[in-house]
KEDO-106615 format. One record per atom (N, C-alpha, C): residue number from 1; residue in one letter; atom name; x, y, z. Coordinates in nm, 2 decimals, padded with zeros to 4 digits. Last residue first. Layout:
<nodes>
NUM / A / CA / X / Y / Z
...
</nodes>
This chain:
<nodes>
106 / X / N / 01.05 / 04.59 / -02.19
106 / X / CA / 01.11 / 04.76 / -02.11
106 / X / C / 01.02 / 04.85 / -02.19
105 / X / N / 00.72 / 04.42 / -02.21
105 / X / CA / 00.89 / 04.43 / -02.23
105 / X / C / 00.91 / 04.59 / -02.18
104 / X / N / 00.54 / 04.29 / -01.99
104 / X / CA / 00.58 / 04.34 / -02.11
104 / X / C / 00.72 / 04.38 / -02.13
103 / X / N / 00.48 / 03.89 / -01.89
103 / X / CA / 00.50 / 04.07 / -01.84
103 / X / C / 00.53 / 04.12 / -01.99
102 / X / N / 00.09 / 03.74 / -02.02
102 / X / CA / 00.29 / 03.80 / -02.04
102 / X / C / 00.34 / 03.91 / -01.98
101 / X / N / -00.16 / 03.76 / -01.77
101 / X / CA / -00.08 / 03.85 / -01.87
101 / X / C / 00.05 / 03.77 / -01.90
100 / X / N / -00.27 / 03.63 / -01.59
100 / X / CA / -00.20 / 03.52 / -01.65
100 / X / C / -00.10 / 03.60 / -01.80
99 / X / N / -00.36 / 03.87 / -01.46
99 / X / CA / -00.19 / 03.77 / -01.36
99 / X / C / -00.21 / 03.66 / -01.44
98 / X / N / -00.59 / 03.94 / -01.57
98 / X / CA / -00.43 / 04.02 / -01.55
98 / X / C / -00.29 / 03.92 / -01.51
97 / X / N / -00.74 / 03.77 / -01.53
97 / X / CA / -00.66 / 03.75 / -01.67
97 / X / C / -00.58 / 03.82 / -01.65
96 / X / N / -00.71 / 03.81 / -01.24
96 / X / CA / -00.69 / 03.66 / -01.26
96 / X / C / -00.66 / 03.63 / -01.40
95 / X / N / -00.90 / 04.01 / -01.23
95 / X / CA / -00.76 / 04.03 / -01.17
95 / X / C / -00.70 / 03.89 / -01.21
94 / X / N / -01.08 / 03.97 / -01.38
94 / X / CA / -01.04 / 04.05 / -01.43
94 / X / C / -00.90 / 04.04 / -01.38
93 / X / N / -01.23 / 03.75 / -01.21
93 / X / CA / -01.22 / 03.73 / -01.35
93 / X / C / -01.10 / 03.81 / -01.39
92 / X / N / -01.30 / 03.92 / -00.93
92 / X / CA / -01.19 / 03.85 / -00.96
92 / X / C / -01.12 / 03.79 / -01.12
91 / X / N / -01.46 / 04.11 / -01.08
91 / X / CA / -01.30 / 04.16 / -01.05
91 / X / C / -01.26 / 04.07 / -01.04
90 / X / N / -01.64 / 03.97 / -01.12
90 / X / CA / -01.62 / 04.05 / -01.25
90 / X / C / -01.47 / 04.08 / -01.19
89 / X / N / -01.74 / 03.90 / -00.88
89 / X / CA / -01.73 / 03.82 / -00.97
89 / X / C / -01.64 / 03.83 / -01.08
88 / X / N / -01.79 / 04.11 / -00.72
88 / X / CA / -01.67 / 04.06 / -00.69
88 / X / C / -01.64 / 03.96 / -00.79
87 / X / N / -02.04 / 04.17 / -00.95
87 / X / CA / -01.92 / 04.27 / -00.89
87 / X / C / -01.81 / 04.17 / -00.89
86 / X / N / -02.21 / 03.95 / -00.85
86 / X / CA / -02.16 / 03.98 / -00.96
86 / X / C / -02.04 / 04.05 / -00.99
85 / X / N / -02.27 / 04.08 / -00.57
85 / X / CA / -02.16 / 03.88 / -00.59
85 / X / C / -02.14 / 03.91 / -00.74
84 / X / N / -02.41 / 04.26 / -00.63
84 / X / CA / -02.24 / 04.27 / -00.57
84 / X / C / -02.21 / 04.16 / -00.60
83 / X / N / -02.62 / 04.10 / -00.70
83 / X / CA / -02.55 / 04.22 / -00.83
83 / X / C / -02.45 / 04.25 / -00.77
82 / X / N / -02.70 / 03.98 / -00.49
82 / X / CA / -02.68 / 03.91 / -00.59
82 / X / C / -02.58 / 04.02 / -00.75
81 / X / N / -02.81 / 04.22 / -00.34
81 / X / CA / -02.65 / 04.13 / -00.31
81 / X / C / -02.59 / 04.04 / -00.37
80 / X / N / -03.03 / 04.31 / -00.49
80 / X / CA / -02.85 / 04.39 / -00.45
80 / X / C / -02.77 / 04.29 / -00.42
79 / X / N / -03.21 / 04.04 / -00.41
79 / X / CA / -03.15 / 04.09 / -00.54
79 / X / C / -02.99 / 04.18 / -00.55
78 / X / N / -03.03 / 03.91 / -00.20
78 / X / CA / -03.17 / 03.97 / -00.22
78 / X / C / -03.08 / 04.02 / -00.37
77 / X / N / -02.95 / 03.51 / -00.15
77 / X / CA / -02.95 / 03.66 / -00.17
77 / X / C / -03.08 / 03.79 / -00.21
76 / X / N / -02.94 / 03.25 / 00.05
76 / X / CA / -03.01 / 03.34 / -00.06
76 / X / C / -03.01 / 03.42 / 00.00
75 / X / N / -02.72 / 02.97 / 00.01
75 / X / CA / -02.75 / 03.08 / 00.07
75 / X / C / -02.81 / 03.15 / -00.04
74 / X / N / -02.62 / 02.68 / 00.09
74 / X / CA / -02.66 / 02.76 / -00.01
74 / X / C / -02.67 / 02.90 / 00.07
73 / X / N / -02.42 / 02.35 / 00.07
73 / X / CA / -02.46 / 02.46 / 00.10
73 / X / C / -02.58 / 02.56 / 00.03
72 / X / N / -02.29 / 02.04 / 00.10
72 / X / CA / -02.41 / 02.06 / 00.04
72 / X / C / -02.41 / 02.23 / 00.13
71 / X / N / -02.03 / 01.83 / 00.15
71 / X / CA / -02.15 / 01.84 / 00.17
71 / X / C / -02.22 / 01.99 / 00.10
70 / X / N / -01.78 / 01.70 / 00.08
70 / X / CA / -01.83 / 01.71 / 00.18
70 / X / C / -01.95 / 01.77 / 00.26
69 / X / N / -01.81 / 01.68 / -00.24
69 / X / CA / -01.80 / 01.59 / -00.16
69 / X / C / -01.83 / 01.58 / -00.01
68 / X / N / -02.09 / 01.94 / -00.28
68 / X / CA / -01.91 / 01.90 / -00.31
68 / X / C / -01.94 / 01.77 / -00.21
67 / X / N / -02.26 / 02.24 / -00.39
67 / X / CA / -02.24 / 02.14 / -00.36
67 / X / C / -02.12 / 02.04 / -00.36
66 / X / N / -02.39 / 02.56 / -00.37
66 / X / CA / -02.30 / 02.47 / -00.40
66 / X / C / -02.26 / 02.32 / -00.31
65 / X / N / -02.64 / 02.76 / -00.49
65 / X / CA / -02.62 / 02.61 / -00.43
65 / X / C / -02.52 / 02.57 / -00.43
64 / X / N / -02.88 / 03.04 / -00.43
64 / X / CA / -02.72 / 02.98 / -00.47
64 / X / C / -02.65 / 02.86 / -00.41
63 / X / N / -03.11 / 03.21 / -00.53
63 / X / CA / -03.12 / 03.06 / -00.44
63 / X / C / -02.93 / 03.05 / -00.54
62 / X / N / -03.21 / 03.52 / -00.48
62 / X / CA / -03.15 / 03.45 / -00.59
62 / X / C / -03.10 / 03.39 / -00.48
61 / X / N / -03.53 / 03.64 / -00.42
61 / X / CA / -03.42 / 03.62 / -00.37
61 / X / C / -03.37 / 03.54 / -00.51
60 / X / N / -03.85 / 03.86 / -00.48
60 / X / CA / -03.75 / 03.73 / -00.51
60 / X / C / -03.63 / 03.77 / -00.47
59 / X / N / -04.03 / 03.94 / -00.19
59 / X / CA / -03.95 / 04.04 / -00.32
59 / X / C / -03.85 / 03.89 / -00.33
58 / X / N / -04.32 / 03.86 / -00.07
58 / X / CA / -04.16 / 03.87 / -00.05
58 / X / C / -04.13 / 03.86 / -00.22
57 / X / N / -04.60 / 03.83 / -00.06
57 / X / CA / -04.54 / 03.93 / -00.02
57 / X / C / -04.41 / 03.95 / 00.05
56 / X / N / -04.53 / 03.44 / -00.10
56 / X / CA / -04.64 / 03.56 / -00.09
56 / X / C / -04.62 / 03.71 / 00.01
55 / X / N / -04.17 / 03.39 / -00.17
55 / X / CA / -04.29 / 03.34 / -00.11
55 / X / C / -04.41 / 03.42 / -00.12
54 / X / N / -03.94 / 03.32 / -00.41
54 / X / CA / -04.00 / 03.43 / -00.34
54 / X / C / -04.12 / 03.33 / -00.30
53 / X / N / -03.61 / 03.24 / -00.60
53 / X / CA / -03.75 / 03.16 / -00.52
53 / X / C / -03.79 / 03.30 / -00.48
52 / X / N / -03.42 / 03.17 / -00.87
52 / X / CA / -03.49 / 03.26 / -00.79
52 / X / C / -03.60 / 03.19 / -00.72
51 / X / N / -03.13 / 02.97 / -00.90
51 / X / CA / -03.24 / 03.00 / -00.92
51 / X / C / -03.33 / 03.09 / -00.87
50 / X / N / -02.82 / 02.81 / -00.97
50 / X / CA / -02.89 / 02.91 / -00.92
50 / X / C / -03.00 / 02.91 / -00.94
49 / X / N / -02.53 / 02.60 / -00.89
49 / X / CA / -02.66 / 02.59 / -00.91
49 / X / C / -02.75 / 02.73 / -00.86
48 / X / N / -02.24 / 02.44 / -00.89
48 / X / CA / -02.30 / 02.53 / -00.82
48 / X / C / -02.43 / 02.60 / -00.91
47 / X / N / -02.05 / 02.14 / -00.79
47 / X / CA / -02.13 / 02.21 / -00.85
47 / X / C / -02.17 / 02.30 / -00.77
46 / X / N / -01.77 / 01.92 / -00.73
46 / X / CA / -01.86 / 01.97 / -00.70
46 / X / C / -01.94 / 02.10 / -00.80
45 / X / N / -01.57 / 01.68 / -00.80
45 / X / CA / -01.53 / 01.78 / -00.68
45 / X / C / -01.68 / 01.89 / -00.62
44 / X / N / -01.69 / 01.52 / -01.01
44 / X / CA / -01.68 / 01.50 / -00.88
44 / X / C / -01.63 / 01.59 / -00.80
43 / X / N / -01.89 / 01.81 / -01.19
43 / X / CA / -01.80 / 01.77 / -01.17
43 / X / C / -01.78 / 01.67 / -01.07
42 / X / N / -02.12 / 01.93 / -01.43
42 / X / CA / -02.10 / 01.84 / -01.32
42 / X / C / -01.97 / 01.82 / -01.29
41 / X / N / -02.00 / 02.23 / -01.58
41 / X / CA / -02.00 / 02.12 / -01.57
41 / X / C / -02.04 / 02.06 / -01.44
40 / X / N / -02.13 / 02.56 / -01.53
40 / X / CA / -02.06 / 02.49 / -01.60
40 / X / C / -02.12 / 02.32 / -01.56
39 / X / N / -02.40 / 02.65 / -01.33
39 / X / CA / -02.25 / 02.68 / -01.34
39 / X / C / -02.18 / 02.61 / -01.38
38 / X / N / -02.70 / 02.61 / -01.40
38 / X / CA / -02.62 / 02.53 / -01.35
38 / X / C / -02.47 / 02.60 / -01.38
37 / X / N / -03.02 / 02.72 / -01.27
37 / X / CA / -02.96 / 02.74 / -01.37
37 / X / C / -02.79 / 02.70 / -01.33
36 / X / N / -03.38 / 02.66 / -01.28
36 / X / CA / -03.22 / 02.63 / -01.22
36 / X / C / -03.14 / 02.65 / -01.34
35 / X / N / -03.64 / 02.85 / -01.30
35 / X / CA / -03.56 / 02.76 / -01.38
35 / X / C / -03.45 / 02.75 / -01.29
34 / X / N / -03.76 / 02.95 / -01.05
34 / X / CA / -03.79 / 02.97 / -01.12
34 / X / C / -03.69 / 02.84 / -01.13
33 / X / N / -04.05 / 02.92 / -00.71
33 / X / CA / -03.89 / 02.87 / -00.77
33 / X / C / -03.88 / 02.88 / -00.91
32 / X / N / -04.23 / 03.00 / -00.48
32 / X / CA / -04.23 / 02.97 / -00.63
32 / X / C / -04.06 / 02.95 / -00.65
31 / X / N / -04.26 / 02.83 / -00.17
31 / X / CA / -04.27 / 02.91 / -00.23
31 / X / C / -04.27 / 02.90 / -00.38
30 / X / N / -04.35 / 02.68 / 00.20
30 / X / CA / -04.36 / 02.63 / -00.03
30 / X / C / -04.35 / 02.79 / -00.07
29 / X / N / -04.11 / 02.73 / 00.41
29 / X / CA / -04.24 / 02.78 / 00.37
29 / X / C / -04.21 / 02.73 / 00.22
28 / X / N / -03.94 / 02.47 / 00.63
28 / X / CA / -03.91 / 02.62 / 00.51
28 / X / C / -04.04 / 02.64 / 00.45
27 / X / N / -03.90 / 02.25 / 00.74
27 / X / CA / -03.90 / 02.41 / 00.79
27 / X / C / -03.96 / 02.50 / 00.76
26 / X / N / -03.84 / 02.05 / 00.57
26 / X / CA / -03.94 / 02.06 / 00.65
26 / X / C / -03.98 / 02.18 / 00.70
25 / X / N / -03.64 / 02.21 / 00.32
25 / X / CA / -03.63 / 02.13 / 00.42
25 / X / C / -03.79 / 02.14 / 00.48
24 / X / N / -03.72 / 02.26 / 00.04
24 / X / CA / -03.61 / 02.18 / 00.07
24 / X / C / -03.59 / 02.11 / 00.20
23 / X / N / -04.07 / 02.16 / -00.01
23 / X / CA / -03.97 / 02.27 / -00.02
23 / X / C / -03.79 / 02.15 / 00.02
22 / X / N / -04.23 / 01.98 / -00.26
22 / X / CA / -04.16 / 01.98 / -00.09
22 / X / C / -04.07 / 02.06 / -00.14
21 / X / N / -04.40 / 02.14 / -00.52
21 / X / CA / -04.30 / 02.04 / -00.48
21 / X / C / -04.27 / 02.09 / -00.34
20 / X / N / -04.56 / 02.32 / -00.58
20 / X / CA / -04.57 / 02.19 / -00.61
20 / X / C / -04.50 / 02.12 / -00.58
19 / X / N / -04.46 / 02.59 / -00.47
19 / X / CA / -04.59 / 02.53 / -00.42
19 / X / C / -04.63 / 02.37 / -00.48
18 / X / N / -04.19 / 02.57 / -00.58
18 / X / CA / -04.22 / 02.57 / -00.49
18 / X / C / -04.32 / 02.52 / -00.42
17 / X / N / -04.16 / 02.49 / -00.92
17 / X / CA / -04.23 / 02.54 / -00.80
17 / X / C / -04.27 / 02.51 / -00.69
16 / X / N / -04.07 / 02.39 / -01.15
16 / X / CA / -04.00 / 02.37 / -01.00
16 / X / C / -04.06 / 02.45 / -00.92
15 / X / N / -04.33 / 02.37 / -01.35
15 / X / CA / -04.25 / 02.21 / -01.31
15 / X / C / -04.14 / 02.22 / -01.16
14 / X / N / -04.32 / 02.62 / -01.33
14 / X / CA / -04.44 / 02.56 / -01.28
14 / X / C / -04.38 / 02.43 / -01.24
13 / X / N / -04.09 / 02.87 / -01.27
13 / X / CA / -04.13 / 02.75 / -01.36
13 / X / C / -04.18 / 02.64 / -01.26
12 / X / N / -04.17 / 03.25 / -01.22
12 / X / CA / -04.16 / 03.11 / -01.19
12 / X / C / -04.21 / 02.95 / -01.27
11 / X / N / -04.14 / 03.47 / -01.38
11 / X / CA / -04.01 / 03.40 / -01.36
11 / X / C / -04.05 / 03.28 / -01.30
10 / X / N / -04.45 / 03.58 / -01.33
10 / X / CA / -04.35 / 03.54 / -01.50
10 / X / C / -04.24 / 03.42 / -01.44
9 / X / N / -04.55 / 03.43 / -01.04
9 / X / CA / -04.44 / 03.52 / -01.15
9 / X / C / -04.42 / 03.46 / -01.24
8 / X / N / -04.88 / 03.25 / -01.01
8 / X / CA / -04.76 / 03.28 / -01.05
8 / X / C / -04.66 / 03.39 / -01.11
7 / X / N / -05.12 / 03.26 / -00.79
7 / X / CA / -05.08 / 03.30 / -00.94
7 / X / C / -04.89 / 03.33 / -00.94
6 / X / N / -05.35 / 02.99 / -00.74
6 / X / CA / -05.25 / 03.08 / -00.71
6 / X / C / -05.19 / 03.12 / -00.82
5 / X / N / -05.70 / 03.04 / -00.66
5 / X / CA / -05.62 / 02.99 / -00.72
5 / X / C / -05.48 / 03.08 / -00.75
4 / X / N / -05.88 / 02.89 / -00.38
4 / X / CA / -05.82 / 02.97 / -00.46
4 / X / C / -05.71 / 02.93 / -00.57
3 / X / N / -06.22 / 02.76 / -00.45
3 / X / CA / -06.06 / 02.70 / -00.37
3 / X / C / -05.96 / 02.80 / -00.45
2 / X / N / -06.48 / 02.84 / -00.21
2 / X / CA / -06.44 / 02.83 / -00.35
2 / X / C / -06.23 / 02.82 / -00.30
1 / X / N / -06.63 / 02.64 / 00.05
1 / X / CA / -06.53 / 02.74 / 00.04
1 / X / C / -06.47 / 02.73 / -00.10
</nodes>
């Protein structure tokens, strides 16, 4: 039996891919995984960590990790929902330099 060979998305990096490495849990199907990409600083209170994964005939998700002293989450998004969490992203930023504004004068 000739042994196939798998082909990767542009976006996936070969060093964290999915099909080379134990997925996260026992459960979960090997997929591709691109670059991680890390939300500021390590901290001891905790981190948050993105990357895109997809399996064979699934449309990439964005992998969102955050992690903290009491433990370890994530959740994946489909692309739209990843572009709303942007959204609320952008507002809160925006409402947050508003309320560090100086009030203005009369």
């Amino acid at each position: 039996m000739p042994e196939q060979r798998m082909k990767h998305p542009d976006w996936c990096d070969p060093a964290r891919c999915g099909h080379l490495v134990p997925p996260i849990m026992a459960h979960m199907p090997r997929r591709h995984r691109g670059a991680t990409r890390r939300v500021g600083e390590k901290r001891p209170l905790g981190t948050v960590i993105t990357y895109l994964v997809s399996g064979p005939d699934q449309a990439p998700l964005v992998t969102v990790h955050a992690a903290s002293r009491v433990g370890d989450v994530w959740a994946e998004l489909s692309l739209p929902q990843a572009a709303q969490l942007v959204e609320h992203l952008a507002e809160l930023i925006n409402d947050g330099m508003h309320a560090c504004e100086p009030p203005r004068g009369p």
